[in-house]
C-alpha positions as a printed Julia matrix, in Angstrom:
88×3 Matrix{Float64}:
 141.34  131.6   169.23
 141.01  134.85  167.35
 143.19  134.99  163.9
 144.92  138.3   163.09
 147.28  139.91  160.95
 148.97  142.44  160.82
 148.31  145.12  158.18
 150.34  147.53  156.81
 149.18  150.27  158.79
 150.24  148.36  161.75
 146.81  147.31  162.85
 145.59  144.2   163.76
 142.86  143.0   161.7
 140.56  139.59  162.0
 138.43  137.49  159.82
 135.25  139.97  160.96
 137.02  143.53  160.01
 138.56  142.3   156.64
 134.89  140.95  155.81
 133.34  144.37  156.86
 135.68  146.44  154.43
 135.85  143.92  151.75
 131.82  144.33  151.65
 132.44  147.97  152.62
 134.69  148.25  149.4
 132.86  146.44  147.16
 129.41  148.62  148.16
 131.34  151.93  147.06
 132.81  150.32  143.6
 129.25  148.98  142.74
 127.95  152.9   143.21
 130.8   154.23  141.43
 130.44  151.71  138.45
 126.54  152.73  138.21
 127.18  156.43  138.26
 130.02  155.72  136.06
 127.37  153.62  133.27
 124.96  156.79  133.93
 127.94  159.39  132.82
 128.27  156.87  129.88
 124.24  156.71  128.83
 124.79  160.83  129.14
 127.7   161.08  127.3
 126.22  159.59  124.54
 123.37  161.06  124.42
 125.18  164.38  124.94
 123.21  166.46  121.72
 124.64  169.97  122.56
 128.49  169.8   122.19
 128.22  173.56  121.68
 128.42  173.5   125.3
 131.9   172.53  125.35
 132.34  173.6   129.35
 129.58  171.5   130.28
 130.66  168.72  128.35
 134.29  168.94  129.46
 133.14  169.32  133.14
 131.31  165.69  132.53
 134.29  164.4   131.01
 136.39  165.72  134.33
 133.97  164.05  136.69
 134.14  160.41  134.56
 137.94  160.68  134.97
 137.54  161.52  138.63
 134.93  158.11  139.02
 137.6   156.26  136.95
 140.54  157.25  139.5
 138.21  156.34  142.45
 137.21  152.55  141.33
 140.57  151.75  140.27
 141.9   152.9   143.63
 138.38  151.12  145.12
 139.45  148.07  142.95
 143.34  148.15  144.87
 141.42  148.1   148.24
 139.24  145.33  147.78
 142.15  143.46  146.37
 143.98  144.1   149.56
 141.39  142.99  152.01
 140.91  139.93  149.42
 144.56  138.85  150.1
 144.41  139.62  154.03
 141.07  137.62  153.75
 142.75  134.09  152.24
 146.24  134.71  154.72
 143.55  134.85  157.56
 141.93  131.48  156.29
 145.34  129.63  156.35
């Protein structure tokens, strides 16, 4: 008997596609929070703030990576709670 449930984008997911995304989730946030640490290793060792543009460009990009693992975060909470419905 195959278990589904029915997500909120009216598909029908089982134990097998929530495991894909959750590990298909959790692959992007563990890039993002590496290229978010290197941002943080440059930022700090940033030595020329005369070069505000370049600095503030950096700064846009670590918001951007910020944005994208807190949205990453929401997904792999999702698929976390579809995961432990599907097990019951």
């Amino acid at each position: 008997m195959k278990h589904t449930v029915l997500s909120s984008g009216n598909v029908d997911l089982d134990v097998k596609d929530v495991r894909v995304e959750l590990k298909k989730h959790n692959r992007q946030l563990s890039r993002s929070l590496k290229t978010l640490e290197y941002i943080y290793v440059i930022e700090f060792n940033y030595e020329e703030k005369r070069e505000m543009k370049r600095f503030e460009e950096l700064l846009k990009f670590k918001t951007k990576i910020q944005k994208h693992i807190i949205k990453t975060t929401q997904k792999i909470n999702y698929y976390k709670s579809l995961q432990n419905k599907l097990k019951y």
